[in-house]
N, C-alpha and C positions, 0 to 999 in steps of 0.2 A: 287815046288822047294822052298825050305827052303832058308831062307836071309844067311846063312853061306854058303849053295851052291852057292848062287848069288856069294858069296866074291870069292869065291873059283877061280870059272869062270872070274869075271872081272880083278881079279888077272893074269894070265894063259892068258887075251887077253892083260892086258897092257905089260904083259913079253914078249909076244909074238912081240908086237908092239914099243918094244925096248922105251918106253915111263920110265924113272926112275924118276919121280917126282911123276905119280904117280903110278907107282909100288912101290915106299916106304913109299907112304901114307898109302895104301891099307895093307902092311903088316903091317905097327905100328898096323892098328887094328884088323887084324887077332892076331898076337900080344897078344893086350887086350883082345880079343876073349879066345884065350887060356888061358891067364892068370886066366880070370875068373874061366875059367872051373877047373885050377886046385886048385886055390883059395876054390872053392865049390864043390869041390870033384866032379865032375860032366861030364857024358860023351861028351855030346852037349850043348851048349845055346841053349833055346826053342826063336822062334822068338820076343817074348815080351823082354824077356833080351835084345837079340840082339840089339833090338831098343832103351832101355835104356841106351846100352853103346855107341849106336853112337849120341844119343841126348845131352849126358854129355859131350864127347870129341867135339861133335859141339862147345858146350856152352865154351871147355877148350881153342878151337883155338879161337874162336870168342875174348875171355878176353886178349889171348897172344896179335893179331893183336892191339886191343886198344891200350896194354899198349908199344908197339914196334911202331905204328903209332905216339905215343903221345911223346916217345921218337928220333922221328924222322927219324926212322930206317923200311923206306918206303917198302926195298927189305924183313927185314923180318916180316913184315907185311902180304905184298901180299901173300908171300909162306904162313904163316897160314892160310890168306883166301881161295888159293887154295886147302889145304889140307880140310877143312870145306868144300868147293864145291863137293869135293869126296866125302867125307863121307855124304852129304846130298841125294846123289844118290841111299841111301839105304831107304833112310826115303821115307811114301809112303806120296800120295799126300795128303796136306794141306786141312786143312776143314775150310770152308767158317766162315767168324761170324757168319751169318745167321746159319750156321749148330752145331754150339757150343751152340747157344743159345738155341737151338731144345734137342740139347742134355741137356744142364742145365735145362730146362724145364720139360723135361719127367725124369728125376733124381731124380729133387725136386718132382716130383707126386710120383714117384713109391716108392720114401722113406719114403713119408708122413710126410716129412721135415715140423718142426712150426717155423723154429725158427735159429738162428746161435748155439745153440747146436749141430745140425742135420748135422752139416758141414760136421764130418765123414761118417756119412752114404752116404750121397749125392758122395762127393768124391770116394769115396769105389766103389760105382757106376761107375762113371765116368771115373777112372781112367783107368781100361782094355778096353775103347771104344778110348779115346783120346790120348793113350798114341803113342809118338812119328807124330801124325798126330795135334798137335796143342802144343805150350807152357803153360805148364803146370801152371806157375807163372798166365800167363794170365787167365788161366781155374780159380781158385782159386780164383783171385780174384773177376771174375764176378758170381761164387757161393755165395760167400760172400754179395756182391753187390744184390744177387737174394732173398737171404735169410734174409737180413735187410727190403724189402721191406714189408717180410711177416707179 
């Protein structure tokens, strides 16, 4: 079952469950979902997109609650967080440090990285393995940090 099936379904039970917080979470990114698709001329999001555009809009609610927190505006704060809690329900599970490092590890070998030149390759690597199951800023930088050592 494809992550747009997922929406499609969890959509369809919160409608069902008369839940409208987050049945309107859920459609914002169906939403962005389609928009995508017709932005890129495209029938379906393949599930790598998918996961791209729920780790952006994580990252978009995450910024809104800050900056609604810091203006002391607690109520809409928590709704951004809550709508980020939905959307994190697509993203699959989290990979340990220990398992980031396994990955930057076997990266830098299979690219035959010398060097911080080699960043792209390594990354290029990394990226369809890590993508939406770790922050990506984090990934980078301890590439970087791997590749200074060398």
């Amino acid at each position: 079952m494809s992550l747009r099936e997922d929406l499609n379904a969890a959509l369809k039970k919160s409608m069902l469950a008369k839940d409208k917080e987050r049945t309107a979470a859920l459609r914002m990114l169906l939403s962005e979902v389609k928009k995508v698709e017709v932005d890129q001329r495209i029938d379906a999001v393949d599930d790598s997109l998918f996961l791209s555009l729920v780790v952006k809009l994580i990252k978009q609610h995450e910024e809104s609650s800050k900056e609604f927190a810091a203006a002391g505006r607690t109520d809409l704060a928590d709704h951004e967080n809550f709508e980020a809690d939905v959307l994190r329900a697509f993203l699959p599970p989290q990979l340990s440090e220990a398992e980031v490092d396994d990955l930057i590890s076997n990266a830098v070998r299979e690219s035959d990285a010398a060097g911080m030149s080699d960043m792209g390759k390594v990354m290029a690597i990394l990226k369809p393995q890590a993508a939406g199951k770790t922050d990506m800023g984090l990934l980078s930088k301890k590439v970087r940090e791997a590749l200074q050592k060398l």
